[in-house]
Structure formats: C-alpha cells, structure tokens
LOTORTI-102438 format. One record per atom (N, C-alpha, C, O, CB): x, y, z. Coordinates in steps of 0.2 Angstrom, whole numbers. Glycine has a CB too. Layout:
REM residues N
     X     Y     Z
     X     Y     Z
...
END
This chain:
REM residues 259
     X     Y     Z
   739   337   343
   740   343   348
   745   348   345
   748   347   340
   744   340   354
   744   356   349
   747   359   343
   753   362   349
   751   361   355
   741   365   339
   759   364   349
   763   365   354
   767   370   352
   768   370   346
   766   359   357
   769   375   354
   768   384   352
   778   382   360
   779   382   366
   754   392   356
   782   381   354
   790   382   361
   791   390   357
   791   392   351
   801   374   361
   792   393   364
   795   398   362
   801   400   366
   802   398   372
   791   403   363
   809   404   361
   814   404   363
   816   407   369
   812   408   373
   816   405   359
   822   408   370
   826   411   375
   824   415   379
   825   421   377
   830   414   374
   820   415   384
   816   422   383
   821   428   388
   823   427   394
   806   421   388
   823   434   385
   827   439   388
   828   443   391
   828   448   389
   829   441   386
   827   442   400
   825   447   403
   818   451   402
   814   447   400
   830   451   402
   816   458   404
   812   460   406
   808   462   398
   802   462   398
   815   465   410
   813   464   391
   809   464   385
   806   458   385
   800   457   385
   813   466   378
   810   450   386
   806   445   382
   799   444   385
   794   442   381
   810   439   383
   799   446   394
   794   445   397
   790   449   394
   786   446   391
   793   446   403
   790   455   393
   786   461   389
   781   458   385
   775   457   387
   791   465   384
   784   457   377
   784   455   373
   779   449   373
   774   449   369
   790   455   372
   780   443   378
   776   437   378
   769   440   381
   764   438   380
   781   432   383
   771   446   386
   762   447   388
   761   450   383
   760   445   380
   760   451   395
   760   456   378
   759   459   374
   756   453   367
   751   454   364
   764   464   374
   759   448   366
   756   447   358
   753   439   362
   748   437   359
   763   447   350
   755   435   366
   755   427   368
   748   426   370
   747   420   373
   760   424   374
   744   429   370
   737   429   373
   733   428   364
   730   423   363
   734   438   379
   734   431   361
   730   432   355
   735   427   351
   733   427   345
   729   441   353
   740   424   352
   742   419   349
   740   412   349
   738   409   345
   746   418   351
   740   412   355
   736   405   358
   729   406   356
   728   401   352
   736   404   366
   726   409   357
   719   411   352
   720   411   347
   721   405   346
   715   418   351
   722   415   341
   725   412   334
   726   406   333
   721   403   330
   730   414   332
   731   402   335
   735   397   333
   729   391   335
   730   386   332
   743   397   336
   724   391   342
   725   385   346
   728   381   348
   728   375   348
   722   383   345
   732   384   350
   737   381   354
   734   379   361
   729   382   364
   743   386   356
   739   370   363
   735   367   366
   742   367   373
   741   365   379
   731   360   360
   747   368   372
   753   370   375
   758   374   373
   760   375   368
   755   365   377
   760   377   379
   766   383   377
   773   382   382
   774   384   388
   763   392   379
   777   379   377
   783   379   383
   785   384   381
   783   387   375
   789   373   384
   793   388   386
   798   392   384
   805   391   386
   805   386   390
   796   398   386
   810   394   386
   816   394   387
   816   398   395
   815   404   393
   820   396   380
   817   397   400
   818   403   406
   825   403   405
   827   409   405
   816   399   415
   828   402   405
   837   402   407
   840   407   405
   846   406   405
   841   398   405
   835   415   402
   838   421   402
   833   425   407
   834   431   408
   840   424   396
   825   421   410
   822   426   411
   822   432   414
   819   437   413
   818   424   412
   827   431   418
   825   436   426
   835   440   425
   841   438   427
   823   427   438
   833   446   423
   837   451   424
   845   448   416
   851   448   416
   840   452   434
   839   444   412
   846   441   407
   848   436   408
   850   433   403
   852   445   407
   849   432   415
   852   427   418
   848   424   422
   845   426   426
   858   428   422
   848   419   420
   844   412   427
   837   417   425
   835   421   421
   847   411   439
   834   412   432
   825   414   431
   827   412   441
   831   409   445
   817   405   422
   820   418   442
   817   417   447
   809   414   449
   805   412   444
   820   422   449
   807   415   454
   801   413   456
   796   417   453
   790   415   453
   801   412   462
   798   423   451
   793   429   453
   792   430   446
   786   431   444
   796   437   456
   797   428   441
   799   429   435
   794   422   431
   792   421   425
   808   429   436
   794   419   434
   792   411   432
   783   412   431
   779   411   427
   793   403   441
   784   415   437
   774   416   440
   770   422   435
   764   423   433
   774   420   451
   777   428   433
   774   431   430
   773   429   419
   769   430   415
   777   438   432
   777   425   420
   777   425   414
   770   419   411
   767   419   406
   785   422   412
   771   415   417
   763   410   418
   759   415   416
   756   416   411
   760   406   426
   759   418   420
   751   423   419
   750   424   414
   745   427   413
   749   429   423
   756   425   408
   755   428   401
   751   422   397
   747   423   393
   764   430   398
   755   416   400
   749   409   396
   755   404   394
   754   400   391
   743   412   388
   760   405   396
   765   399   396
   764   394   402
   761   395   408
   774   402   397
   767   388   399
   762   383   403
   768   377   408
   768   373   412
   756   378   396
   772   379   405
   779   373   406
   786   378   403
   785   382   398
   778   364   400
   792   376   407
   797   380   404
   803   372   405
   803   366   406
   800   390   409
   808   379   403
   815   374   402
   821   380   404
   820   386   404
   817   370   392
   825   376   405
   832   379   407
   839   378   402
   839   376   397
   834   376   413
   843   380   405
   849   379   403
   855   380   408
   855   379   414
   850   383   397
   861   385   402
   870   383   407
   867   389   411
   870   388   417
   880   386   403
   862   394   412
   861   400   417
   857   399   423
   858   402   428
   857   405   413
   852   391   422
   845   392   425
   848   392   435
   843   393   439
   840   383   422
   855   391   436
   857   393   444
   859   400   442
   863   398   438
   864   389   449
   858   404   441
   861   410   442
   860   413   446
   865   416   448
   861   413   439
   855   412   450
   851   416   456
   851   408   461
   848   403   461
   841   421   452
   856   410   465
   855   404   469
   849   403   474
   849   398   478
   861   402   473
   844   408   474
   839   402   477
   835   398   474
   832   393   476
   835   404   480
   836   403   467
   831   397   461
   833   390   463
   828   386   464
   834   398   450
   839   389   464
   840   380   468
   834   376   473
   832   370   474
   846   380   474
   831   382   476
   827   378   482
   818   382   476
   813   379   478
   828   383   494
   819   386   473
   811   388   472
   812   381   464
   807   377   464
   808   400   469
   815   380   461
   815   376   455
   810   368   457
   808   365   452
   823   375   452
   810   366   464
   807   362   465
   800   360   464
   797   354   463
   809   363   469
   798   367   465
   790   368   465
   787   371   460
   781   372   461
   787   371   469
   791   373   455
   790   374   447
   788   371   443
   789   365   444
   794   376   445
   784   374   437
   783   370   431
   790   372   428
   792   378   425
   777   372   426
   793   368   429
   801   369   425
   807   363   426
   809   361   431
   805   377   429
   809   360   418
   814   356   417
   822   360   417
   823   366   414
   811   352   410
   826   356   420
   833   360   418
   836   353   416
   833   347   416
   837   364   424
   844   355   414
   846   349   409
   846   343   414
   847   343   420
   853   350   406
   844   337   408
   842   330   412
   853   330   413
   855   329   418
   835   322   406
   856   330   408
   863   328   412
   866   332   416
   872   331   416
   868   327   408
   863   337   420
   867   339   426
   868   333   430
   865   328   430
   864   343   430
   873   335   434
   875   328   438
   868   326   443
   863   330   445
   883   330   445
   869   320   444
   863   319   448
   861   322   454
   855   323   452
   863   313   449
   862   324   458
   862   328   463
   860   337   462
   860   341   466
   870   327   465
   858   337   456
   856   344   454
   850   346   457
   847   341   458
   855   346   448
   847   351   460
   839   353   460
   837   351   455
   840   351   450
   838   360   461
   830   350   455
   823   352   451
   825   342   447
   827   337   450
   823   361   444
   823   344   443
   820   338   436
   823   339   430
   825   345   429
   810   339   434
   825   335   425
   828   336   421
   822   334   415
   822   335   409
   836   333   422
   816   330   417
   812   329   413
   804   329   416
   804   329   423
   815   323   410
   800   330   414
   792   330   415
   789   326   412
   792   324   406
   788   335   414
   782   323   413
   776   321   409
   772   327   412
   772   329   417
   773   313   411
   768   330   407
   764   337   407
   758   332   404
   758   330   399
   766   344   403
   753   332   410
   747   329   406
   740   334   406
   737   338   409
   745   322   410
   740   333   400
   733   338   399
   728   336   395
   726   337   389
   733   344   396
   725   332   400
   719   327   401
   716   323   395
   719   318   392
   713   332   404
   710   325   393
   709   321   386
   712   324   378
   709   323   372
   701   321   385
   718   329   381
   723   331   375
   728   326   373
   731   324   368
   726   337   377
   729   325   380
   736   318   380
   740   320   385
   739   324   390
   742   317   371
   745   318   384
   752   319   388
   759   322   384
   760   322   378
   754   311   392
   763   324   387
   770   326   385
   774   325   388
   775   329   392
   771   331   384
   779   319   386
   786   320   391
   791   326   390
   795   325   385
   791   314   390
   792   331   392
   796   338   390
   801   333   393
   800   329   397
   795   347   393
   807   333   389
   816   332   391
   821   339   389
   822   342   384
   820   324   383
   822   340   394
   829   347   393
   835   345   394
   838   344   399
   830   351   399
   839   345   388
   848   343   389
   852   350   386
   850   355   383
   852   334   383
   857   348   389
   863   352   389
   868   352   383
   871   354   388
   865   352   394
   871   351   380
   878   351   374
   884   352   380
   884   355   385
   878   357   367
   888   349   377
   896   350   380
   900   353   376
   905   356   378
   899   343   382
   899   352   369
   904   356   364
   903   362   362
   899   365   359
   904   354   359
   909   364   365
   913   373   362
   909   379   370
   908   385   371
   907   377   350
   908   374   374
   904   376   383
   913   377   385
   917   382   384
   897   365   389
   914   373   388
   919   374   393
   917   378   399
   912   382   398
   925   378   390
   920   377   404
   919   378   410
   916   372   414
   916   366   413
   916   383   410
   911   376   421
   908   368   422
   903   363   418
   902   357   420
   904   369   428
   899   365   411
   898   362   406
   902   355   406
   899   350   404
   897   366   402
   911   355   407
   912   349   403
   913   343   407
   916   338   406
   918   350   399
   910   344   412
   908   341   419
   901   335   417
   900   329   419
   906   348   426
   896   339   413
   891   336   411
   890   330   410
   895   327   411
   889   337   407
   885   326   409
   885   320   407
   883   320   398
   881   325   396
   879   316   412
   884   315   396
   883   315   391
   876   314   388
   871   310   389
   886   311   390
   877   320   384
   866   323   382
   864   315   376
   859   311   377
   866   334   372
   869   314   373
   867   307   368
   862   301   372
   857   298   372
   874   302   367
   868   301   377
   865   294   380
   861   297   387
   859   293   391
   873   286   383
   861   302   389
   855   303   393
   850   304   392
   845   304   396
   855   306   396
   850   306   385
   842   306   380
   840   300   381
   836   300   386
   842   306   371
   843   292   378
   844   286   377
   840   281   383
   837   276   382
   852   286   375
   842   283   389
   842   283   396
   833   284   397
   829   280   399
   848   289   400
   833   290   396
   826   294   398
   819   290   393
   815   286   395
   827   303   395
   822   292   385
   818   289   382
   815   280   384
   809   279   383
   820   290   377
   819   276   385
   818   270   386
   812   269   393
   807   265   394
   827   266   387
   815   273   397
   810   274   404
   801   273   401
   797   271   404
   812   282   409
   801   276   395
   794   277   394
   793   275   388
   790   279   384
   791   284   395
   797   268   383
   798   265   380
   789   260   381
   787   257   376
   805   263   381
   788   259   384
   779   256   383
   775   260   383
   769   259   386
   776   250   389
   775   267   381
   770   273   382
   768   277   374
   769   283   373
   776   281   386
   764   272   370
   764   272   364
   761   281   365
   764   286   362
   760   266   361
   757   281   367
   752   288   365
   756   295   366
   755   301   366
   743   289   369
   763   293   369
   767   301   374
   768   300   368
   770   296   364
   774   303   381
   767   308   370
   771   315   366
   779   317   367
   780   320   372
   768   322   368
   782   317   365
   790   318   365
   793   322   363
   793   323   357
   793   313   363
   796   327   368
   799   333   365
   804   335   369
   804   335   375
   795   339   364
   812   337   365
   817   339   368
   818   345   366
   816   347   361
   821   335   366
   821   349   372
   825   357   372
   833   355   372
   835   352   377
   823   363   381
   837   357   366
   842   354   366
   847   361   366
   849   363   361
   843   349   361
   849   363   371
   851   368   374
   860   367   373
   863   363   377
   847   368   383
   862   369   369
   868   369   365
   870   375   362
   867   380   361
   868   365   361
   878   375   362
   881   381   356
   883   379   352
   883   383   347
   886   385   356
   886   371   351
   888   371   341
   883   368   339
   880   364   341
   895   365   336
   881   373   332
   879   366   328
   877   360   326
   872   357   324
   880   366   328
   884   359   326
   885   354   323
   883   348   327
   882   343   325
   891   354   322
   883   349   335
   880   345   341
   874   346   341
   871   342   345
   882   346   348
   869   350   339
   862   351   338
   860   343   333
   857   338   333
   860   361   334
   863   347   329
   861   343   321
   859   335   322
   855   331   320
   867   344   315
   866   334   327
   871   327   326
   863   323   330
   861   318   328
   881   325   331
   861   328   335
   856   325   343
   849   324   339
   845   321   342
   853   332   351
   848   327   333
   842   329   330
   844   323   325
   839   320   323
   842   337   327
   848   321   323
   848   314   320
   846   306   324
   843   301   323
   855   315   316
   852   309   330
   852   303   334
   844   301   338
   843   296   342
   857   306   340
   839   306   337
   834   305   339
   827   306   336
   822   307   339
   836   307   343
   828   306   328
   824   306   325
   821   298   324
   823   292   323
   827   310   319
   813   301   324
   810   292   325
   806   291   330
   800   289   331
   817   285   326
   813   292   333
   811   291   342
   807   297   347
   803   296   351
   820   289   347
   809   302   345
   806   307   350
   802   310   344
   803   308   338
   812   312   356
   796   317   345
   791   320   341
   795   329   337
   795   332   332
   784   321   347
   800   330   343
   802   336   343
   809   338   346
   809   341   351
   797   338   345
   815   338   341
   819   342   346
   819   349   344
   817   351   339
   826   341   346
   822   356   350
   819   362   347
   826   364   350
   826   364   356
   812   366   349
   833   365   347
   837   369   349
   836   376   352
   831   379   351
   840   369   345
   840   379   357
   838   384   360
   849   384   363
   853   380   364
   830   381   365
   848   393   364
   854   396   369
   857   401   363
   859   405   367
   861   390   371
   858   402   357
   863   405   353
   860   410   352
   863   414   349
   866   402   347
   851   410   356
   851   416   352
   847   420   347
   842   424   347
   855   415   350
   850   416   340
   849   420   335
   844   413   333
   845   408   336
   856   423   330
   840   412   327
   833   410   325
   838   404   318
   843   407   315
   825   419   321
   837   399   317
   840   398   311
   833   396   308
   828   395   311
   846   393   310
   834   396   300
   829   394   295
   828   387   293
   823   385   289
   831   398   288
   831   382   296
   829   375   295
   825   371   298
   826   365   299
   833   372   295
   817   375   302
   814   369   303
   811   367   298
   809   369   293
   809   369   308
   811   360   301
   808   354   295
   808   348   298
   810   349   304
   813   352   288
   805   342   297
   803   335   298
   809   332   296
   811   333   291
   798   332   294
   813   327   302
   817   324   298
   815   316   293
   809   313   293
   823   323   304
   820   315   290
   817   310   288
   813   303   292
   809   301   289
   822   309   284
   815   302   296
   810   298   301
   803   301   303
   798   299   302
   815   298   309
   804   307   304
   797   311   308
   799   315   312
   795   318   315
   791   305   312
   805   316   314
   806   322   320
   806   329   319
   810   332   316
   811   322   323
   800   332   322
   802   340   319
   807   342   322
   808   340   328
   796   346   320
   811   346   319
   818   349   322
   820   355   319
   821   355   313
   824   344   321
   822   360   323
   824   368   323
   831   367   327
   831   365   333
   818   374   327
   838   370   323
   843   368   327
   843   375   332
   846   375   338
   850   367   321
   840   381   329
   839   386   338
   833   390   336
   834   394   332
   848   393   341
   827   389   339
   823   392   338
   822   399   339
   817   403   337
   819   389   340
   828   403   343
   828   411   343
   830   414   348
   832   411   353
   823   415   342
   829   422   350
   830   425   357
   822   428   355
   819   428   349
   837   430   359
   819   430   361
   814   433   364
   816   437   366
   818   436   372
   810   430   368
   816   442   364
   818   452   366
   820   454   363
   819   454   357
   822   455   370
   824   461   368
   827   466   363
   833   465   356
   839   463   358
   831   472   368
   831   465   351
   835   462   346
   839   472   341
   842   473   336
   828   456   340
   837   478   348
   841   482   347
   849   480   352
   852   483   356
   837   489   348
   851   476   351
   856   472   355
   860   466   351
   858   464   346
   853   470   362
   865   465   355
   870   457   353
   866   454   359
   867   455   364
   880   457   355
   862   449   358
   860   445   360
   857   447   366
   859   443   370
   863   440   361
   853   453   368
   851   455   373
   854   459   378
   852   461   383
   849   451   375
   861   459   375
   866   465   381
   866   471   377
   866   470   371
   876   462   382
   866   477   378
   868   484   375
   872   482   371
   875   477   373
   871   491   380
   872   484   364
   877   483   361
   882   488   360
   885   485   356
   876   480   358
   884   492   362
   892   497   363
   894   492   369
   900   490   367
   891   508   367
   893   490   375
   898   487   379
   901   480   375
   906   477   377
   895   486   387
   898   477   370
   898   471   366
   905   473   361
   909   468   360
   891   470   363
   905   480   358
   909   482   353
   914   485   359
   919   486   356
   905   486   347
   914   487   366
   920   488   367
   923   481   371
   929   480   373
   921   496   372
   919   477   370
   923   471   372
   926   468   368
   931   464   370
   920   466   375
   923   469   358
   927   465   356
   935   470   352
   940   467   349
   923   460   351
   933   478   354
   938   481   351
   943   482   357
   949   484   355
   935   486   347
   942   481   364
   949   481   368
   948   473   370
   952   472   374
   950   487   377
   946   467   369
   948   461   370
   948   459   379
   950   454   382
   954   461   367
   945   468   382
   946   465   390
   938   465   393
   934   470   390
   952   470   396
   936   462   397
   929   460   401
   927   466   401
   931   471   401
   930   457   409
   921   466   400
   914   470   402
   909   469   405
   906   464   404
   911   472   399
   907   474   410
   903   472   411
   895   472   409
   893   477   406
   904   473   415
   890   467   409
   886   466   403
   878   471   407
   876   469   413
   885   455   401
   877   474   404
   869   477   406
   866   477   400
   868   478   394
   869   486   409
   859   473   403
   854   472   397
   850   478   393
   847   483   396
   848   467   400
   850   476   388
   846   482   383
   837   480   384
   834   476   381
   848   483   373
   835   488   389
   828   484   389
   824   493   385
   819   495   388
   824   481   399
   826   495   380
   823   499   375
   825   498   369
   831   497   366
   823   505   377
   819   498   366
   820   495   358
   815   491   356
   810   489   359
   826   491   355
   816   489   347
   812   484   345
   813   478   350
   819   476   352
   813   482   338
   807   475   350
   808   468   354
   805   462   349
   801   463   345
   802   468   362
   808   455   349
   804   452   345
   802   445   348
   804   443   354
   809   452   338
   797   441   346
   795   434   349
   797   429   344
   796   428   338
   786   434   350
   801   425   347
   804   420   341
   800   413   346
   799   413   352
   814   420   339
   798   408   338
   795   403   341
   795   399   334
   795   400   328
   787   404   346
   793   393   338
   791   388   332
   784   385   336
   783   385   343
   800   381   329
   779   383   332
   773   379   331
   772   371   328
   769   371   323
   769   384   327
   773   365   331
   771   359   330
   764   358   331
   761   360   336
   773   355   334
   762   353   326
   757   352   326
   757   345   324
   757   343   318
   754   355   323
   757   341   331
   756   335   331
   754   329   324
   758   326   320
   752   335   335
   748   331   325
   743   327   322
   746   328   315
   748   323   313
   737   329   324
   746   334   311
   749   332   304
   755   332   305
   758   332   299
   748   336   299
   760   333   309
   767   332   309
   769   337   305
   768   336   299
   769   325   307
   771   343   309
   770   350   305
   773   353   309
   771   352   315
   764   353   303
   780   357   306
   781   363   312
   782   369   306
   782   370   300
   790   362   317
   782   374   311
   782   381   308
   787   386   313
   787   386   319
   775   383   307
   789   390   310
   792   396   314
   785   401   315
   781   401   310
   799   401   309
   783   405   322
   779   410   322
   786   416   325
   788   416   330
   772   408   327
   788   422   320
   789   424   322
   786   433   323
   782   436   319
   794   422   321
   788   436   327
   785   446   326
   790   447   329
   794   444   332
   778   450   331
   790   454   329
   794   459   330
   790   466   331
   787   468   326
   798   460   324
   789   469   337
   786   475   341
   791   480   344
   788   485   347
   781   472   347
END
C-alpha cells in the first residue's frame, strides 16, 4: 500500500496549496491513502466542519489532530461524524476517537493512532495521559490482526520524545510520522526493526512566515517579550510538505514543493 501523510496543514495557504498540486500527486505517486494533519486547518487553529469537507474534496482521505484540534468549540460535536483521529491520550471523556481502522477494501486496512507528547507542552497538555503506554494499550487491542497496517501521528514538541516513541515502537507498528513544530526534518528512514519514521514531517503553507503567522508580529514579540496578537500570513510562497510509505517495500520518502 502506498500512503502519501501530509503535514500540518496551515490555514487557508495549506488548503490552497493541497487543492492545487494533491490531485496530480495521487496520480503520480499512486497513492492508495492520504492522511493529514487538521490541527491548524481552519483559520491557523483547530479545524472545522467546512474546513474538513473542503479539504476532502481536494482528495485527503483521513486526518489527525493535535493540542489545537478544540479550538473552535463546535468542532466538539462535528468531530464525531468526521474522518478524523485526535490524540488517543486525551482524557477519556474527550469528543471524537483517538484511533481508527480505515478500511479499503481489497487494499487492506489501516489502524491510524494519534497521540500527543507531554514534554516542553505545559499547560493543559500535562494533564495527558501517557503517549508510551497508550500506544502500548491500543496496539495490543489489535495484537491478533496480522495483515493491519499500523501507523502513528505523534504530535509533539521535543524531539527527543519523538525519537524516544519512534524507538519504543519500532517492530511493532509500520509508521510513526511526527508532526506540530512545523518545520520538515531530514531523517526519514527505517528503523532498525522496520518502522518508517520522520521525527516532524513539516508545515503545509505559507513558509513566507514563522510557522504560518506574519512574521513582523513574530519579531515584535520576540524583540518586546510582550504578547501579540497572531494573524496568519495568507500571501506568499506556499509549500506541501509530506512524506510517502510504501508498504510493500518498506520505503518512505519525503515529497516535498514549494508554489
């Protein structure tokens, strides 16, 4: 199977950007699924319904969330009826699913898992459950499921907790794909077990910006040290950051552009 995650997607460039090149991708590549990151989609912050539906129509098939995906509090009651995973360690009591089986049909199946990191978060993040053993928890549920596909969004800010989840679960699951920081790093690869793994696969948008916000309100936040407020940059280069698995030879790749 070939599976095409694509990163963060950032407000109104990322949607942009995803209709414009993700049609002739999936044609290119044959791609046989397309997850994404929602948890900047809709105005930078969280994702809404409208935001969900349009980005489907671009040809994304399944998404994920993160620390953003309430931002818009009705997303609470529309997340229900979505293709969409948010983190499996929110407390139990959260809206939506923290995990899926996506089946597609005589392709196979895919359990998508979405966790969250706790380190260098603060705030209500350190409330979480622990991402280790709620991997640990999930995977065992479908521990007699020889032919699932297994793939984790590990929606974090250190590092160092990407890497550690990416070891802790090499073997056992197909794919973790870091995601949240952002910025694209250069180490996908196979771990030694067999797990493909990318500690953050990128942002999806305007990359004439700090992470999708204008960047002058970014430089007068870090040159007076006091709050700003954040308005998204939706003119400029936009770019598509992603990585590409390919099951079957146990193969990942970065796809990225810039428009």
């Amino acid at each position: 199977m070939r599976i095409l995650f694509i990163g963060d997607l950032v407000g109104r460039p990322g949607r942009s950007i995803v209709k414009d090149l993700l049609p002739q991708i999936r044609k290119d590549e044959d791609v046989d699924l397309v997850i994404a990151s929602a948890d900047n989609l809709a105005g930078g912050r969280g994702a809404t319904r409208g935001t969900i539906n349009e980005t489907r129509d671009a040809g994304v098939d399944f998404f994920t969330g993160g620390d953003h995906i309430f931002h818009h509090r009705e997303f609470e009651q529309d997340i229900e009826d979505l293709p969409i995973v948010r983190p499996a360690n929110y407390p139990g009591d959260a809206p939506g699913v923290g995990y899926a089986v996506i089946d597609l049909g005589s392709k196979g199946s895919v359990l998508l898992i979405n966790l969250m990191g706790r380190t260098a978060f603060g705030g209500p993040q350190a409330y979480l459950e622990d991402p280790f053993t709620r991997a640990a928890e999930i995977l065992e549920e479908f521990s007699s499921e020889e032919d699932l596909i297994r793939l984790v969004d590990f929606h974090a800010e250190a590092t160092s907790e990407k890497k550690a989840l990416g070891f802790y679960l090499d073997g056992r699951v197909d794919g973790v794909f870091g995601t949240h920081t952002h910025v694209p790093t250069c180490d996908a690869r196979i771990l030694p077990l067999g797990t493909a793994y990318v500690t953050d696969v990128g942002m999806s948008g305007n990359i004439e910006s700090v992470l999708g916000v204008k960047k002058d309100i970014i430089i007068e936040l870090f040159l007076t040290a006091r709050l700003q407020k954040f308005e998204w940059e939706n003119t400029g280069t936009k770019a598509f950051r992603s990585v590409l698995l390919n099951t079957d030879s146990n193969h990942i790749k970065r796809l990225d552009f810039e428009k």
